[in-house]
C-alpha positions as CSV (number, residue, x, y, z in Angstrom):
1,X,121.4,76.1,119.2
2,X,124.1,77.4,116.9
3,X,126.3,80.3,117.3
4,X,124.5,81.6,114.0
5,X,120.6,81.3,115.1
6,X,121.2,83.3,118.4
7,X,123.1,86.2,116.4
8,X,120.4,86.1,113.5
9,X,117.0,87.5,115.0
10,X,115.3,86.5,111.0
11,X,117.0,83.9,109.2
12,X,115.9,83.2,105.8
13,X,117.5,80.6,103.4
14,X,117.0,79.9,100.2
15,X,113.6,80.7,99.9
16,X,111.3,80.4,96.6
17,X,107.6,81.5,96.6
18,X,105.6,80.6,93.0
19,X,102.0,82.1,92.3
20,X,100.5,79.5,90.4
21,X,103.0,78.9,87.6
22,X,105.0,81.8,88.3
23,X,107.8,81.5,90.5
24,X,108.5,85.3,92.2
25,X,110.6,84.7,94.4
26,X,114.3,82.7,93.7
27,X,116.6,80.7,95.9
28,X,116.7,84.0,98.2
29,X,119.0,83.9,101.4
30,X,119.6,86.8,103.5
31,X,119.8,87.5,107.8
32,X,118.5,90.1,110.4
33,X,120.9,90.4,112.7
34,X,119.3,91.0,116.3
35,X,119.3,94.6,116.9
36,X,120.2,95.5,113.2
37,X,118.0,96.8,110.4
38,X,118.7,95.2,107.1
39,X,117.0,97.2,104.2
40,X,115.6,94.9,101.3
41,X,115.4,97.3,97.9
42,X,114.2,96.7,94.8
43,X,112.0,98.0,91.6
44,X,107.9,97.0,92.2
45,X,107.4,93.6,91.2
46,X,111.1,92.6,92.7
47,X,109.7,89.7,95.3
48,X,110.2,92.2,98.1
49,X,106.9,92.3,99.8
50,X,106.1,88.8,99.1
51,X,109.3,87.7,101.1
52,X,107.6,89.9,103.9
53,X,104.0,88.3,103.1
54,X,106.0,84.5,103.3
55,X,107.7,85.8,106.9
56,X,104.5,86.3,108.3
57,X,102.7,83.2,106.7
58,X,100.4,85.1,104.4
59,X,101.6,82.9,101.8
60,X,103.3,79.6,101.5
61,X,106.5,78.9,100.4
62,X,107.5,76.7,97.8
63,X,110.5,75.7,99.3
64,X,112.9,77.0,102.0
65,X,113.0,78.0,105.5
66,X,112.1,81.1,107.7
67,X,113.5,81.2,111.7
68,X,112.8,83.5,114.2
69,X,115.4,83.6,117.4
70,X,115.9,80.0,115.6
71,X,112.7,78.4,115.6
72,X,110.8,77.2,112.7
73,X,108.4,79.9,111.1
74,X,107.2,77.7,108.2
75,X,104.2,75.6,108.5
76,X,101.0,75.2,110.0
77,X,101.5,73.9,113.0
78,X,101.2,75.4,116.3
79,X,104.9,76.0,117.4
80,X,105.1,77.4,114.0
81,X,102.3,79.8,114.4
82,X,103.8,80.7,117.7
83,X,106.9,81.4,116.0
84,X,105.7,83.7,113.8
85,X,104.4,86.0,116.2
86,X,107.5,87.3,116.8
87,X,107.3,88.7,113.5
88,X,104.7,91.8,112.9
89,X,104.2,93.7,109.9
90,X,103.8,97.5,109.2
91,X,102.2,97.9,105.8
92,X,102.2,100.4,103.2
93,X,98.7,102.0,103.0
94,X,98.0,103.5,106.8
95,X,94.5,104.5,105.0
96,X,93.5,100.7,104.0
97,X,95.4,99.2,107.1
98,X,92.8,100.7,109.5
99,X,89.3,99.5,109.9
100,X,87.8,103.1,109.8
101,X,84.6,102.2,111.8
102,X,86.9,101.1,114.9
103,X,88.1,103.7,116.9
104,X,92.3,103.4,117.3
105,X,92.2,102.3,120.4
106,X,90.1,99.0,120.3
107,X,92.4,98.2,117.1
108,X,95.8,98.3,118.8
109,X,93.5,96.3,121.4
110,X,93.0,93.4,119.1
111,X,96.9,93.1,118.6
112,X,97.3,92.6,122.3
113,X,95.9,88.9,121.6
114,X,99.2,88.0,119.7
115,X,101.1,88.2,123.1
116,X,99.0,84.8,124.1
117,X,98.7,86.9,127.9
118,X,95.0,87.2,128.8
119,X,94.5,91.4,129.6
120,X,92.2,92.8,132.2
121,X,90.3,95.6,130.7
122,X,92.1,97.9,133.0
123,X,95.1,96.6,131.7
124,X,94.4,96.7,127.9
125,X,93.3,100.5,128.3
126,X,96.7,101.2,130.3
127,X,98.8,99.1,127.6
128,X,97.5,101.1,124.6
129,X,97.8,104.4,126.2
130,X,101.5,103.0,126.5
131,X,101.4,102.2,123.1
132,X,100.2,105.3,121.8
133,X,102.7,108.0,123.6
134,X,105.5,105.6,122.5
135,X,104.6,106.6,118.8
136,X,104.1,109.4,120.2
137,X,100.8,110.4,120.2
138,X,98.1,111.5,122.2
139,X,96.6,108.6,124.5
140,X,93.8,110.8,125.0
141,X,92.6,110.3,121.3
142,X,92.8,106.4,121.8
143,X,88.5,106.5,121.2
144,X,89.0,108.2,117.8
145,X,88.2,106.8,114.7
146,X,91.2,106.8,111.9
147,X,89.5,109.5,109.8
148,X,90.7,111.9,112.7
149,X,94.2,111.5,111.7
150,X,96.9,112.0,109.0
151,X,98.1,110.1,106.7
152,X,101.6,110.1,109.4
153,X,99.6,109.7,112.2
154,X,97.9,106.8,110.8
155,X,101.5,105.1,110.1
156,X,102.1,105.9,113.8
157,X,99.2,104.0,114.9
158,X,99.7,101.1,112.6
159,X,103.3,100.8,113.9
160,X,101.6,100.7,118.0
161,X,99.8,97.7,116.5
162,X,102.7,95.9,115.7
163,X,104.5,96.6,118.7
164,X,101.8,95.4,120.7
165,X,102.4,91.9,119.6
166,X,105.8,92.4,121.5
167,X,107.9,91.4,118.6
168,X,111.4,90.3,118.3
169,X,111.2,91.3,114.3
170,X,109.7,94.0,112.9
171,X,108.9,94.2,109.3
172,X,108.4,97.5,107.2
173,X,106.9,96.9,104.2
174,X,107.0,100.4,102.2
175,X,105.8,102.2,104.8
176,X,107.0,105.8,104.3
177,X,106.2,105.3,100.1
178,X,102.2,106.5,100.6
179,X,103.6,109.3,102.9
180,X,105.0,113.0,102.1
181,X,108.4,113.3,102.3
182,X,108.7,115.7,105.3
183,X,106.4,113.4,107.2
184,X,108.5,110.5,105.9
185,X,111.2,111.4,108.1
186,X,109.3,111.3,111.1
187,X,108.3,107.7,110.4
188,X,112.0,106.9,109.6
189,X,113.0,108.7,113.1
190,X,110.7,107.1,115.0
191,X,111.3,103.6,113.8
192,X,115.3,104.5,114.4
193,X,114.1,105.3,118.1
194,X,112.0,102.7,118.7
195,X,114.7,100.1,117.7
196,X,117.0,101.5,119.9
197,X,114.7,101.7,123.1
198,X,113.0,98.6,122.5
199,X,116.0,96.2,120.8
200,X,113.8,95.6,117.8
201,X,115.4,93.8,114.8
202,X,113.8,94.9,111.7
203,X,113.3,94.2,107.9
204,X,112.8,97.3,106.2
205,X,111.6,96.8,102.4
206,X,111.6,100.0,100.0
207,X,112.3,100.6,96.8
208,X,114.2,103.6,97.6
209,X,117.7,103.3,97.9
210,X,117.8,106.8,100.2
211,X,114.9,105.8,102.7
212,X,117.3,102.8,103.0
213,X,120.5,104.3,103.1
214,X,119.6,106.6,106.0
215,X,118.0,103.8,107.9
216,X,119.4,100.1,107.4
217,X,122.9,98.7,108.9
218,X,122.8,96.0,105.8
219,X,121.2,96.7,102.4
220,X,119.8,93.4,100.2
221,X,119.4,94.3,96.1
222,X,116.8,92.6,94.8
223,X,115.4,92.1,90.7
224,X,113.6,89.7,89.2
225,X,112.8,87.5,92.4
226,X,116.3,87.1,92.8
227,X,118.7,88.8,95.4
228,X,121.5,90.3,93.3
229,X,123.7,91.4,96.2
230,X,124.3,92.2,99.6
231,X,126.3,93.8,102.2
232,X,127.0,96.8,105.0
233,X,125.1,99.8,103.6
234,X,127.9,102.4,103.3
235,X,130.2,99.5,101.9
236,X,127.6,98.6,98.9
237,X,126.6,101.9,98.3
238,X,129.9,103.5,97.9
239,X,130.7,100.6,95.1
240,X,127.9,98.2,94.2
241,X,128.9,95.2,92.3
242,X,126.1,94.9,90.2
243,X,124.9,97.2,87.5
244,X,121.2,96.8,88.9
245,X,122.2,98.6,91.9
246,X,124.4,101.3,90.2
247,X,120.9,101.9,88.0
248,X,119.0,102.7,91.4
249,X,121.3,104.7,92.8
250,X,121.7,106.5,89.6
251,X,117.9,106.5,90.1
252,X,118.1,109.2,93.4
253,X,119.7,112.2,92.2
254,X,120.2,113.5,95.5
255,X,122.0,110.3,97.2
256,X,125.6,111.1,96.6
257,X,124.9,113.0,100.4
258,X,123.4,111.0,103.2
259,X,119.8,112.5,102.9
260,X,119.2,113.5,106.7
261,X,115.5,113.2,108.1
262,X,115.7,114.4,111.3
């Protein structure tokens, strides 16, 4: 294994997705380091989520690869499917994420299966009670349904899902954009926290350039399926290269001070 793979947690390289004629994603290259948040920004319609949706094999690639800790997350295969496991993905809409018959508890549940362990039900119950006061939130309300919550609690429980798959990668796709912006900075603050206590890598996708600044180690611009540019997030901030980037900062009147969530 190279030197590369085992400081890259997500490696993607040169990666093009087409819907039917229309190719939406361009010869796009970027890393995860392991333990680092790299912040993937661009305008709706950018190829942002669908390099999330190709991560996690919700859609096929037309050409490139996609490694997790190394391994081959491309294909249909078993060891491929195994592979991407290590990947889980927050979405943007905690209201449509959650079946709403299913009380919270017996959803985070079903995640449990990604971890390929077979769980006592002792042990299940005991795991998403974990789960639950590590997103801090009541375990006692694990037989609620989702209507119970808010919109932020919601997110919370969403994000217990994914970490009961025991990911190596984490992937945020918008997930503060469907939230107020006091309640986005709990979300932010708790993803900051749970990286740190739990080693996560993650892939943070937003289209705003402050939600990214405050969170990510590396920022990724892209437009037009394409990734314009890349580097440490202070670094590319203070001077982007590319005009595309210097139009969304000029975008967020309030970024030329670190926005601060907590």
């Amino acid at each position: 294994m190279s030197t590369q793979e085992n400081v890259n947690a997500l490696e993607i390289e040169n990666l093009s997705v087409r819907y039917g004629r229309t190719r939406v994603v361009e010869n796009v290259s970027l890393a995860v380091p392991k333990g680092r948040t790299v912040g993937l920004v661009g305008e709706s319609g950018s190829g942002k989520s669908t390099i999330a949706a190709a991560a996690v094999g919700l859609v096929r690639p037309e050409s490139g690869s996609i490694r997790v800790d190394g391994a081959d997350a491309v294909g249909t295969n078993a060891a491929a499917r195994r592979t991407r496991r290590r990947m889980q993905l927050v979405f943007q809409d905690p209201f449509s994420a959650l079946d709403p018959l299913m009380p919270i508890g017996d959803s985070i549940a079903e995640a449990l299966r990604a971890t390929g362990r077979r769980w006592t039900r002792a042990e299940r119950v005991a795991r998403v009670r974990e789960l639950l006061a590590k997103v801090h939130l009541d375990p006692d309300r694990a037989d609620e349904r989702p209507g119970a919550f808010s919109g932020g609690q919601r997110q919370r429980i969403t994000i217990a899902r994914a970490l009961a798959g025991e990911p190596s990668v984490l992937i945020a796709d918008e997930v503060t954009s469907a939230l107020d912006v006091s309640v986005q900075g709990a979300i932010l603050n708790l993803l900051r926290e749970l990286q740190q206590d739990l080693g996560l890598s993650m892939l943070f996708i937003s289209h705003n350039l402050a939600v990214v600044r405050y969170i990510s180690d590396e920022v990724c611009v892209m437009r037009h399926g394409k990734l314009v540019e890349a580097g440490p997030t202070e670094t590319l901030l203070a001077a982007p290269g590319d005009p595309y980037t210097q139009d969304l900062l000029d975008a967020v009147p309030v970024l030329g001070e670190r926005m601060q969530f907590g």
